[in-house]
C-alpha positions, -999 to +999 in steps of 0.1 A: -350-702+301-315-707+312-316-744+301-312-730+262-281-713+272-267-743+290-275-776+291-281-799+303-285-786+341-292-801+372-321-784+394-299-772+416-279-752+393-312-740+378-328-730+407-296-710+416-299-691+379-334-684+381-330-671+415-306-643+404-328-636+378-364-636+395-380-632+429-394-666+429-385-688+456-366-720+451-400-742+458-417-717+434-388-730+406-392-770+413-425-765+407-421-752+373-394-774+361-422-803+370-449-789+347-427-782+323-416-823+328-449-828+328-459-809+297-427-819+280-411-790+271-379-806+291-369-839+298-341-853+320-315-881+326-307-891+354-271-896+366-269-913+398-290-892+426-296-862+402-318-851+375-302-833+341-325-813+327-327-802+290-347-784+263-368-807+242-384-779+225-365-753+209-365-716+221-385-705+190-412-734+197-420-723+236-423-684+223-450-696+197-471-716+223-467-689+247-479-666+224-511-686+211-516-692+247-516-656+258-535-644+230-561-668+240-564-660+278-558-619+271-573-613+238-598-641+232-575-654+203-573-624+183-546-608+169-563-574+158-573-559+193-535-575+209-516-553+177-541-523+183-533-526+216-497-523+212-501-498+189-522-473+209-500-475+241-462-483+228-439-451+213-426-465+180-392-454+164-396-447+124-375-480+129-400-497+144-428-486+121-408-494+089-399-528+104-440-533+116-448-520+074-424-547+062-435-576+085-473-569+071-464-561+035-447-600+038-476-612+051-501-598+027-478-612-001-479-649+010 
């Protein structure tokens, strides 16, 4: 989210990022930056009539949750059929494969 790149912002400023960025409409926008209040993943001051939004998670953090999250809606929570997926469909460099070999060759070793 643009909030990691800048912060803090006010929902203005935001609304006018994300709107370069996506096709959602400014209502769409506000109603994200409230569940993400509301889930607190950002938090605000406010300074006089506005809201300043920040980050309270880290970038790293919100990737992780979304991830658990989507492998729990898409792939029932596993990890196998998500990676075969990938596999089957995606064209991987020898780059890519060699990077993949050395990701699991770490994780068998821990």
């Amino acid at each position: 989210m643009v909030l990691w790149k800048k912060k803090p912002l006010t929902a203005r400023k935001i609304v006018n990022a994300l709107s370069k960025k996506t096709l959602w409409k400014p209502k769409t926008i506000q109603t994200l930056i409230n569940r993400l209040v509301a889930k607190k993943a950002i938090g605000y001051e406010k300074i006089g009539r506005l809201h300043h939004y920040y980050p309270r998670l880290s970038q790293t953090e919100c990737v992780t949750a979304e991830t658990k999250t989507f492998l729990r809606r898409i792939y029932d929570g596993g990890l196998k059929p998500m990676f075969a997926t990938f596999l089957e469909d995606q064209k991987l460099s020898p780059q890519d494969i060699a990077e993949l070999k050395r990701l699991l060759d770490a994780k068998t070793k821990e």
